[in-house]
Structure formats: structure tokens, C-alpha cells
C-alpha positions in Angstrom: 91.3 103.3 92.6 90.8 104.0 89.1 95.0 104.4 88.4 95.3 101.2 90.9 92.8 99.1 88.7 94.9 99.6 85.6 98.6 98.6 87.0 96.7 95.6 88.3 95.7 94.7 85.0 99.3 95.4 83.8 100.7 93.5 86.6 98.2 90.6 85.9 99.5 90.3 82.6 102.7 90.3 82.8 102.4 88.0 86.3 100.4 85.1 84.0 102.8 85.8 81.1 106.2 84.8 83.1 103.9 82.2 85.1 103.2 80.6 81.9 106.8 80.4 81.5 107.6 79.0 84.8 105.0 76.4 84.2 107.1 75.7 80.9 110.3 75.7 83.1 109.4 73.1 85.2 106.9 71.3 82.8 104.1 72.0 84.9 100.3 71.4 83.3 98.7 74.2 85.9 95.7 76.1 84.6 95.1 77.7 87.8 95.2 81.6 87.1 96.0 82.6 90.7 98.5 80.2 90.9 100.5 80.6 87.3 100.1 84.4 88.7 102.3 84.1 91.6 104.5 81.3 89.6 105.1 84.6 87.3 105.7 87.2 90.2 108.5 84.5 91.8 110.3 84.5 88.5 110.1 88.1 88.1 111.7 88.3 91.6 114.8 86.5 90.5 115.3 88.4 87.3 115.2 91.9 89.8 116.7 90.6 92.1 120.5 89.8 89.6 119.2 93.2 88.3 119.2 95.0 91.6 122.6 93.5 92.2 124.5 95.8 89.7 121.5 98.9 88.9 118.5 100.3 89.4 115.3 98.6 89.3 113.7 101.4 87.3 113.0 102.4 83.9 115.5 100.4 82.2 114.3 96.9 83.8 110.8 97.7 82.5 111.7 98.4 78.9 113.3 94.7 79.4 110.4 93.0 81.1 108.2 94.7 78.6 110.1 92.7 75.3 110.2 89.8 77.1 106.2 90.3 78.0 105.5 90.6 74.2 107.7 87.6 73.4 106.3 85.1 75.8 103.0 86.4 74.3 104.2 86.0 70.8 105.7 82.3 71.3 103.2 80.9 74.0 100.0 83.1 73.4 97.8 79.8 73.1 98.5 78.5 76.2 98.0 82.1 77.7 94.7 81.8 76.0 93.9 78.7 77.6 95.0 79.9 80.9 92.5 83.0 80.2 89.8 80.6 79.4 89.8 78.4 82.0 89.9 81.3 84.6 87.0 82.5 82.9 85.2 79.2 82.8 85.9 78.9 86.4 84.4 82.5 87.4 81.1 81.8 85.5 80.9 78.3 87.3 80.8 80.1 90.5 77.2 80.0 91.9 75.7 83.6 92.0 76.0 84.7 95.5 79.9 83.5 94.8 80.5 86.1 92.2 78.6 88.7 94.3 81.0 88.4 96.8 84.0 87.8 95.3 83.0 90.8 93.2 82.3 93.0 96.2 85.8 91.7 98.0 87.2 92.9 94.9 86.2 96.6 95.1 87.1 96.6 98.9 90.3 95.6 98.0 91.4 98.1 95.3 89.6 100.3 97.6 91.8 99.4 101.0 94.7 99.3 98.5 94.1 103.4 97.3 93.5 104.2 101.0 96.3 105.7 102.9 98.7 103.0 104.6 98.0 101.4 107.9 101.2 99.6 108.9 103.5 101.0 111.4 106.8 99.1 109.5 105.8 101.3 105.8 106.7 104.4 107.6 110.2 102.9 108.8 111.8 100.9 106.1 109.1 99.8 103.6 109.0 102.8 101.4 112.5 103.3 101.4 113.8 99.8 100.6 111.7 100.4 97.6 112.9 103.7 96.7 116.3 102.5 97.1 115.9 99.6 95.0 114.3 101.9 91.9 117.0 104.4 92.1 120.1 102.9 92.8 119.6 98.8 93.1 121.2 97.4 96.1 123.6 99.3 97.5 126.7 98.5 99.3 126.3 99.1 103.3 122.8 100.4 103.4 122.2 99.3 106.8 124.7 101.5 108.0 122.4 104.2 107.2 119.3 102.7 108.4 119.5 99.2 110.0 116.3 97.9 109.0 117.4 98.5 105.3 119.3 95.0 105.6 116.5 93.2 105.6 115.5 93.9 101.8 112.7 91.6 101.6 112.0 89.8 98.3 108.4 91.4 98.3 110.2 94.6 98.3 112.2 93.4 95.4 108.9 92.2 93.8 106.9 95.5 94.9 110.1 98.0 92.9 110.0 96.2 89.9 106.2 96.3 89.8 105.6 100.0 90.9 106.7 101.6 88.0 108.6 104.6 90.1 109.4 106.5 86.6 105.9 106.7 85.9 103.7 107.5 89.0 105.1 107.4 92.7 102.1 106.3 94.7 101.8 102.6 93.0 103.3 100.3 96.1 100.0 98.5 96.1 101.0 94.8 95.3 99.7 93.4 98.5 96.2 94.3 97.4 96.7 92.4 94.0 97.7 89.3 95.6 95.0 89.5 97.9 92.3 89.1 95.4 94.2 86.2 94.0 94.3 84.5 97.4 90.0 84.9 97.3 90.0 84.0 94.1 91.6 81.0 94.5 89.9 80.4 97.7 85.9 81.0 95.8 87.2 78.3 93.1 87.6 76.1 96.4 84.3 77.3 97.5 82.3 76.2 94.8 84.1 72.9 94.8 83.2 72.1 98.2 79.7 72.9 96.9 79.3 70.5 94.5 81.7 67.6 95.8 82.0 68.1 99.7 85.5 68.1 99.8 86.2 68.6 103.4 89.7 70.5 102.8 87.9 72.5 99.6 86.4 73.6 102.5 88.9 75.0 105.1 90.9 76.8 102.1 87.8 78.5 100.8 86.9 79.7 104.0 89.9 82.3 104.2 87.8 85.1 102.6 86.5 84.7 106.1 89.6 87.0 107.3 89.3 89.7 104.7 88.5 92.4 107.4 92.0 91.6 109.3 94.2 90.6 105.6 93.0 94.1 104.3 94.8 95.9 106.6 98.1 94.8 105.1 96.4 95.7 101.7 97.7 99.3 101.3 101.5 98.8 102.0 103.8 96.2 100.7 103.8 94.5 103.8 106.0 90.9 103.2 103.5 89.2 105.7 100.5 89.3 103.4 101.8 87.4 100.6 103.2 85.0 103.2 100.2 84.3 104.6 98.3 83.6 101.2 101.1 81.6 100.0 100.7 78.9 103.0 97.2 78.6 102.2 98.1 77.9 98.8 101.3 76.0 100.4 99.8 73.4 102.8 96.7 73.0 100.2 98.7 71.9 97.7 100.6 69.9 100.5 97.1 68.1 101.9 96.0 68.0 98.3 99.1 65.6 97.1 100.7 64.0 100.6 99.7 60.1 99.5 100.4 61.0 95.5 102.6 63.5 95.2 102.7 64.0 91.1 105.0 66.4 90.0 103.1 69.0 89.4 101.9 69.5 93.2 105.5 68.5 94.0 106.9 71.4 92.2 104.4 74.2 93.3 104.8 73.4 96.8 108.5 73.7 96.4 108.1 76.9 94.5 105.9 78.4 96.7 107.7 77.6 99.6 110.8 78.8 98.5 109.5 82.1 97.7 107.9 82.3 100.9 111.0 82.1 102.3 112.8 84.4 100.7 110.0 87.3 100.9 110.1 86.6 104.7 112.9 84.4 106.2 110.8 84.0 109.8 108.3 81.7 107.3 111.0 79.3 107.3 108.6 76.4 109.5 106.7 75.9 105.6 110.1 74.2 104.7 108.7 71.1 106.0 106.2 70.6 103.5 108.5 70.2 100.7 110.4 67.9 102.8 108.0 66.1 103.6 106.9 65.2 100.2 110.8 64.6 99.1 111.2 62.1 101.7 107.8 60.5 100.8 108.2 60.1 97.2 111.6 60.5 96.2 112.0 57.9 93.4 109.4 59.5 92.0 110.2 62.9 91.8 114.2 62.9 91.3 113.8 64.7 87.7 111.6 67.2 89.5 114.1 67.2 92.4 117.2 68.7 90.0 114.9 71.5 88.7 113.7 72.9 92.3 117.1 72.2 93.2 118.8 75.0 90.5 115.6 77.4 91.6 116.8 76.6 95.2 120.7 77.2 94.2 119.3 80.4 92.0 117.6 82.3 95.3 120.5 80.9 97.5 123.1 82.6 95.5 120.8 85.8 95.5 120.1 85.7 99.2 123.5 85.4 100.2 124.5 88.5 97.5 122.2 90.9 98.9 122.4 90.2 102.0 126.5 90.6 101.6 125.9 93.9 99.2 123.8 95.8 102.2 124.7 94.4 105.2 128.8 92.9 104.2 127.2 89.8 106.1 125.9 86.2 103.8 123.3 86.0 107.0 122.5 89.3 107.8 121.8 89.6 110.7 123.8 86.8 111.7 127.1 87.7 112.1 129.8 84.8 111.7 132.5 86.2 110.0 134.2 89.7 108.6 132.7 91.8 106.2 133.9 94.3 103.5 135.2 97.7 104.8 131.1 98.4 104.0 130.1 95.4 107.0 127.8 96.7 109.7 129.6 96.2 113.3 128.9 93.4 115.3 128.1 96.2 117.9 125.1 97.5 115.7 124.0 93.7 114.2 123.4 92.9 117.5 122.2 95.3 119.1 119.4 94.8 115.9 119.1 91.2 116.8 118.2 91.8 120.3 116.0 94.6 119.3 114.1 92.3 117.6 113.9 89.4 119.7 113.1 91.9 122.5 110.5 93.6 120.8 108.1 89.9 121.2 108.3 90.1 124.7 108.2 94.1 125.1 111.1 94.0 128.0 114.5 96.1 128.1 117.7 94.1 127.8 118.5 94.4 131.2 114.8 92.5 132.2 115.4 89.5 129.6 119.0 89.1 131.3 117.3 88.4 134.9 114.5 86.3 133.6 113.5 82.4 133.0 112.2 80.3 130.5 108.8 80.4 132.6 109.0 83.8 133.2 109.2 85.0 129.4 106.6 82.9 128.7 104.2 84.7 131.0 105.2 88.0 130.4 104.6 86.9 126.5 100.7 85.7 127.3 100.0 89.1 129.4 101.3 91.4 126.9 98.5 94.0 126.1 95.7 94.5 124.0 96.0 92.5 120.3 99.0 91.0 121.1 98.3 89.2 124.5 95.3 88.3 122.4 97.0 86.5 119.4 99.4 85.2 121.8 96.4 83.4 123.9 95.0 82.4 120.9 97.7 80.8 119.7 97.8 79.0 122.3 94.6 77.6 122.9 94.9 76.4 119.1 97.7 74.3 120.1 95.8 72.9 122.6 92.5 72.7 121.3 93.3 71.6 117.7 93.9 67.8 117.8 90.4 67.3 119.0 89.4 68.8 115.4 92.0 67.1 113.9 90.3 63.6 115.1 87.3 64.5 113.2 89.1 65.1 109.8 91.0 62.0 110.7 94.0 63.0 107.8 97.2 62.1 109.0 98.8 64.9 106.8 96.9 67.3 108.6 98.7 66.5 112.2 102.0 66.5 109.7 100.4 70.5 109.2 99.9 71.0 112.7 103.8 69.7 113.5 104.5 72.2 111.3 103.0 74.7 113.4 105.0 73.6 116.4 107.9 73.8 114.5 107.4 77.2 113.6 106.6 78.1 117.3 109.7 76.8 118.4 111.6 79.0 116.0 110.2 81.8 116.8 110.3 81.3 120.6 113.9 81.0 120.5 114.0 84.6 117.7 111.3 86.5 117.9 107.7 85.8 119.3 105.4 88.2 117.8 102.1 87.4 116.6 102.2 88.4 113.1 104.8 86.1 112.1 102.7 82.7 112.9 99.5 84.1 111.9 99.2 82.4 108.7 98.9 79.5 110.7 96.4 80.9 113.4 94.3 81.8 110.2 95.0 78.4 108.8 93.8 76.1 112.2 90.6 78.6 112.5 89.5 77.7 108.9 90.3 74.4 109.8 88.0 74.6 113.3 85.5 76.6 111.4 84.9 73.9 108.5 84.2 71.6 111.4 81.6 74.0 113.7 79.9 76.0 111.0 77.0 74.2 109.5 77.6 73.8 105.8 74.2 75.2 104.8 75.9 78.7 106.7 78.9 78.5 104.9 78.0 81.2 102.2 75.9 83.2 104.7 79.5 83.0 106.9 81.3 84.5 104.3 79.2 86.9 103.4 78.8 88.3 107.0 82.7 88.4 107.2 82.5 90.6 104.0 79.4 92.9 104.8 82.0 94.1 107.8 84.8 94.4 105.6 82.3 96.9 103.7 81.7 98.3 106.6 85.3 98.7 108.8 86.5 100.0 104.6 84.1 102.7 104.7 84.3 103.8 108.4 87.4 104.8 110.4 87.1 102.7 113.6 88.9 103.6 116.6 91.9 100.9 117.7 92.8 102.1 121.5 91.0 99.5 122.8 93.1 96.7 120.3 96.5 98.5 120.3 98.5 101.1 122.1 100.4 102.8 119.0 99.3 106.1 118.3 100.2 105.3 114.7 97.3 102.3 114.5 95.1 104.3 116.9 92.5 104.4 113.8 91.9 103.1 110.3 92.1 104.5 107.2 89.2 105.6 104.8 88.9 106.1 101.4 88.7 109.5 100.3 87.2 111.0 97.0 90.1 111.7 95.1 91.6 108.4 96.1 88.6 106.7 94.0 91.1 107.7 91.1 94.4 108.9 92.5 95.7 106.5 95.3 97.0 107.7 98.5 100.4 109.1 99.0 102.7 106.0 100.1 103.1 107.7 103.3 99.9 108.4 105.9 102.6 111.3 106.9 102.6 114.7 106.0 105.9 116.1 107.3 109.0 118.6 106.3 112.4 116.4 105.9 115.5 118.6 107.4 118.6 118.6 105.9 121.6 117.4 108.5 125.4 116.7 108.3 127.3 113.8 110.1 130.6 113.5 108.8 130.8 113.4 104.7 126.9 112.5 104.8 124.0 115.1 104.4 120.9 113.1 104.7 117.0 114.1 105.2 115.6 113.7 109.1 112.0 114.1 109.4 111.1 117.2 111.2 107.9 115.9 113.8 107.9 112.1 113.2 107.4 110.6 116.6 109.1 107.0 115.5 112.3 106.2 116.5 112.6 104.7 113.4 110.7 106.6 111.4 111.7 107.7 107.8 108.4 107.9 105.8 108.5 109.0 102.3 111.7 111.1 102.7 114.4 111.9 100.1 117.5 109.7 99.6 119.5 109.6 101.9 116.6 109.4 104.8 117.5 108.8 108.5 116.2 109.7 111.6 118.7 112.2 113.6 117.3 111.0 116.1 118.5 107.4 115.4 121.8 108.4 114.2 122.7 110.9 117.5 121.4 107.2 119.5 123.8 105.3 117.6 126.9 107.8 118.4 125.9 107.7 122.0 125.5 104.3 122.7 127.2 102.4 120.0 129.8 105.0 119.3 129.7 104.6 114.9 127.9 107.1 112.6 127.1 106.4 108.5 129.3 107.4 106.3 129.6 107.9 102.4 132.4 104.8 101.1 132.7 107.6 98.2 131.6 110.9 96.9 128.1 109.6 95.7 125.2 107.1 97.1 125.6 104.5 94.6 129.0 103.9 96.1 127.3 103.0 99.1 128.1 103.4 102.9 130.4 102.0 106.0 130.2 102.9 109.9 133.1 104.5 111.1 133.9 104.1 114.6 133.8 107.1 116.7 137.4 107.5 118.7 137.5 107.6 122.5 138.0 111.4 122.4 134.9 112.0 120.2 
């Protein structure tokens, strides 16, 4: 906790420092802390990203980020100041049950974040992305080593140039971080609601209420946390400026949104706010327009590169024309794509060939356990919501729920599972919630939701009864040593073997039971069991484009005689 506390600091630093120069950028007067925060981590994203594109994200970009740290503070330390101030000023106007808690949510984060990791996806690709990306940058035809490595989310990107690798290895604790920005922002919303009533202060300041689900994301750099706190911060700023739009609102929805997006591409649905506000006020905001425009043009251009670097395909995984001699085949891109549309309905190939419309549908609502239940849930929002809606009687709040249709349909059509709309199941709750709860419980509410994060932090709960993954069958604790030493990235303790296909040696763990499973592995890491799969049924095998992994990687196609 201890080691976690001061890279937080570091990275809080550093986060406001660039976020005071992205307010500069797009002449923005913002003295929101949490806000400028995340304004800094998107532009530090961009610089890692052109980084990643031709080295390591290691050492070498630190020593950079640090001088440009210490100019920004040097040319713009007054406005830092102020920014410092006003967050300040803000905490101790907070009423004294509002620090408790947001103190206490604090320490259950850092402590969720030094705990050993709880999602399923870190022990597949999300420590090695990472690890990729601090020793060698992107690399050409990574996915042909391990498909899932073409995803390369921007958090990841975000996550290797914030973990400083050439110091300590167990520091992939972002999530946590922005976590407490996302309450932080939500008590300043809190304590507005308090004094003015403001009915959407309200359903933004309740999301503290889902701390006990959000901190399970907490100790890995999961991409879907800091999705779902940027569409909180996303539609508020939406709501907050649909009949003015000025151009600061303007701008930070844009921002946000696009870096949404590029952490996670299935958040593409919160591309209708900015829209929405473009089409609405577009006189008004055509000098603003040009600026998101190049920060638009600036992530395109890295998007596309990456994507073409790992995968040899612009759209990875679409695949709509040839690659470089390092492309992933057609065979294996969609054979991923199916996968993962699949994987939402939990059916084989062969059962989504022979079934309807209708009959997805149902299979999706009587899927098991916490699925089926977020997938019901979903549902009766939809239908439930507009009855609420009448009450708040805000048209840009049914313009927020269209949105949530939208994303739906997306989905439906790519891949239905529940994590990647549940920034908007937590966003209509709030919004039912600030109609049922009293407002004299609202404090009490919030502090009942935190007295069990206390509680599920300290105690490892059994999950059978939620899930049927042996990997999430229970949650993680905090152990002593963790109070200053975080946990290992991994929750994994295994041997990695040493195996030969072709011209590559990579590292197989010896006893993981995921297919995909890497874990914390050396480079090159690889299930054999994924590759011998591959040779069998897709009839291609990784192999080194050179006599070293920086050179990257192609997939040679196996001959009819092998």
C-alpha cells in the first residue's frame, strides 16, 4: 500500500501537470482536479503511444516525461497552484461525514489496488501487453504470438508508461488511482446537491454507491474501469451543458469521449454525446471544433499505426484488406472475432449457425449466474427507465438513454456481454436511485455501500454462487506485507517451460488451467497449449520475422504434409 501510495502521488503530479497543459491546449478555464487529472493522463497517452511506435516505453520515456514535468511546473506553476487550491478548498467544503467517507473509500482503494488481482483477462493478455510495451514498444505481428495482444488498449498504453517497469515490477495499479478520482469527483457533486438540490448533482454523486462492484477492477489495469468513470464524467458534462454548450464543456466531453474510445473501442455508443452537442451548437463552437478535430486526427493516426504494427490490419480485427508479410491470417482474425462474439452468448459455432434472432436472445437472458443477471437487468432498465425519466422531465436525459439503446444495438450485433454496457447499467441505477432514495438517506446510502466495501476488502467471499470460473471463485484479501509491498501482478504462482516451434523458443506455463493463460511469464509467453490448437485447427504457428523479438513476428502456414 505504502509503495502504491507514493507512485499515486507521482502519478498525480505529473497527471495535473500535463492536464494543466491540455487545459492550455484547448484554452480550457477547468479547475476541476479530477478532471485536469485525466485531461493529463489522455495526453500522456498520445505522447506513449508515437513513443511505443518506434521503442520501448521504459526508462528512456520517463527521463523525458520527467523534464517536461519540471518545465510545465517551471512555466505554469501558478496555475498548478491554483488548481491545488481549489481542490483543496473543495475537500474542506465537504461536510464531515463526506470526508469520512471519501477518506475511508480512499484506503479501500489503495488497499484493493495492493491486493492480488481479481480479473480473469490480467492473467491472459493484460500483464503482457504491458510488459511488451516497456520492453520493446509495439512490436510488428504480436498477435501472431498471442491473439489477444492485438488489442493493445490505450489504458495499457497509459498503464506502461505509468508503472515505472525499470524501477519496481508490481506497480500496474492505475485503475485504483482513477478510481478515487471518479469519488472524488462524485463527493464534490455530493455536497453540491447538498446545498443547491441539483437533481443531476445528485445521480453523479451517487456512484460511490458501486464501490464494492468498481473495486474489483481496482487491482489490474482492467480498460473497463476507466471507461466506466469516464461516462459518468462524460454524460455529466453532457446533461450539465446540452441547452448552453460553452466551450469548455464542449471540449471535455469531446476529450473524454475520445479517450474512451480509444482505451476501449466497444465504448464507442458515448460518441453520441459529442455529436449531439456539435449538431446543437455548431456556430458556436467552430474554433473549438478544429482543435478536437486535430486531437481526433492525432489518436486516428495512432489507432490505425498500432493496430497495423501488431496485427498488419488498420482495423484489427476487421480484416478488409492485405497486411505486411507480419498480418495475422484471415483464418486466425476470425476465428478471434467469432470467439468473441460467441463468448456473449456462451454457444459453439456450430449452435449460433442453427439459431434465430429470437433464439439468441433467450439463450442470452438464461445465461448463468452474474451474467443472466446483468443481462436481466439490463433489460428491465430499458423498460423501466422512461417512467423515471418522466419525473426528471430533461429531454437530454432521454437523448442519454438513446444512447443506451444505441450501445445495445452495437453490441448485440458484436458482442453482448455485460461488462461492456455496464457503465450505463450503473449510470440509469444512479439515475433510479436519486428518484427512490429519500434525500435525507442519501449520506446514510453511501455510507452503507462503503461499510460493505470495508467489509467484502477485508474478507474473502466465496463467488460460486455469482460465477462459474474457478479463477473468480473467491476474492482477494489484503495480506500484511501487501500493506507496503503490493501484490505480485499475477494471483499465479507457476513454473514457465521453455518450448520450440519453428525459429521461436517461447515460455508456456507449466499448470495454468486457461486456454489463454499467460500470467506474468517471460517474453516471449504463449500457451503451448494455444499454439498446438492453432496448428491443428487453423494450420499456422508464430514465427520470429528475424533473429530477435523486436523484429517482431508472422504466422507461417503449415503445408498439407505437416
Amino acid at each position: 500500500m505504502l509503495l502504491i501510495l507514493l507512485s499515486w502521488t507521482y502519478i498525480f503530479i505529473t497527471a495535473v501537470n500535463f492536464g494543466c497543459i491540455t487545459n492550455r491546449f484547448f484554452r480550457l478555464k477547468m479547475d476541476s482536479i479530477p478532471v485536469t487529472a485525466f485531461l493529463g493522463l489522455f495526453t500522456i497517452t498520445i505522447l506513449a503511444g508515437f513513443w511505443a511506435l518506434f521503442t520501448r516505453v521504459n526508462f528512456e520515456f520517463h527521463m523525458i516525461l520527467l523534464l517536461i514535468n519540471l518545465l510545465i511546473w517551471f512555466r505554469y506553476r501558478i496555475d498548478i497552484q491554483s488548481l491545488y487550491r481549489n481542490g483543496i478548498t473543495q475537500f474542506k467544503s465537504f461536510s464531515p461525514s463526506h470526508r469520512l467517507l471519501l477518506c475511508v473509500i480512499g484506503i479501500i482503494i489503495l488497499a484493493n489496488s495492493a491486493a492480488a488481482p481479481f480479473i480473469v483477462d490480467n492473467e491472459s493478455y493484460y500483464i503482457q501487453t504491458i510488459k511488451w510495451l516497456n520492453e520493446y514498444g509495439y512490436v510488428h505481428g504480436v498477435a501472431n504470438l498471442h491473439i489477444f495482444l492485438g488489442q493493445q488498449s490505450g489504458w495499457h498504453l497509459t498503464q506502461s508508461a505509468l508503472n515505472f517497469s525499470f524501477l519496481y515490477s508490481e506497480f500496474n495499479d492505475l485503475g485504483g488511482f482513477c478510481l478515487l478520482l471518479g469519488n472524488f469527483f462524485a463527493f464534490s457533486l455530493l455536497q453540491d446537491f447538498s446545498e443547491n438540490r441539483n437533481r443531476n448533482s445528485l445521480i453523479f454523486g451517487l456512484f460511490p454507491i458501486f464501490n464494492v462492484l468498481l473495486l474489483q477492477f481496482a487491482n489490474a489495469p482492467s480498460p473497463d474501469l476507466p471507461v466506466y468513470i469516464l461516462t459518468f464524467l462524460i454524460v455529466y458534462y453532457f446533461v450539465a451543458e446540452f441547452n448552453k454548450a460553452t466551450g469548455n464543456g464542449f471540449i471535455v466531453t469531446c476529450i473524454l469521449t475520445i479517450f474512451a474510445v480509444f482505451i476501449k473501442s466497444t465504448a464507442a455508443g458515448l460518441v453520441v454525446f459529442p455529436m449531439i452537442l456539435i449538431i446543437r451548437n455548431f456556430t458556436g463552437n467552430q474554433r473549438d471544433l478544429f482543435r478536437i478535430l486535430g486531437a481526433v486526427l492525432a489518436l486516428s493516426v495512432l489507432f490505425v499505426s498500432k493496430n497495423y504494427v501488431t496485427s498488419g490490419h488498420p482495423l484489427f480485427p476487421i480484416v478488409w484488406s492485405p497486411g505486411g508479410a507480419h498480418a495475422v491470417p484471415d483464418a486466425v482474425a476470425n476465428f478471434y472475432f467469432s470467439m468473441t462474439k460467441l463468448f456473449g452468448y456462451r454457444i459453439s459455432l456450430a449452435e449460433f449457425s442453427h439459431m434465430s434472432a429470437t433464439d439468441l436472445f433467450i439463450t442470452w437472458l438464461q445465461l448463468p449466474k452474474l451474467h443472466g443477471f446483468f443481462n436481466w437487468l439490463l433489460l428491465v432498465l430499458v423498460a423501466i427507465t422512461p417512467f423515471f425519466l418522466l419525473k426528471i422531465k430533461q429531454r437530454q436525459w432521454w437523448l442519454v438513454y438513446s444512447a443506451m439503446l444505441f450501445q445495445i444495438a452495437i453490441l448485440a450485433i458484436s458482442s453482448p456481454q455485460y461488462r461492456f454496457f455496464l457503465h450505463f447499467i450503473l449510470l440509469f441505477l444512479c439515475v433510479l436511485l436519486s428518484v427512490i432514495i429519500p434525500r435525507r438517506l442519501i449520506t446514510s446510502a453511501v455510507g452503507v455501500s462503503t461499510f460493505i466495501a470495508v467489509f467484502v476488502t477485508l474478507t474473502s467471499i466465496n463467488l460460486s454462487s455469482l460465477t462459474n470460473n474457478p479463477l473468480n471463485g473467491t476474492t482477494n484479501t489484503l495480506g500484511v506485507s501487501n500493506l507496503v509491498f503490493p501484490h505480485a501482478d499475477s494471483n499465479r504462482v507457476t513454473a514457465f517451460i521453455p518450448l520450440t516451434e519453428g525459429n521461436l523458443q517461447y515460455y508456456s506455463p507449466a499448470d495454468h488451467p486457461f486456454f489463454w493463460g499467460t500470467g506474468d511469464g517471460p517474453l516471449p509467453c504463449v500457451n503451448g497449449a494455444q499454439i498446438e490448437y492453432f496448428k491443428k485447427h487453423l494450420r499456422v504457428v508464430p514465427q520470429l520475422l528475424g533473429s530477435d523479438l523486436s523484429e517482431g513476428f508472422y504466422a507461417r502456414e503449415l503445408s498439407p504434409i505437416e
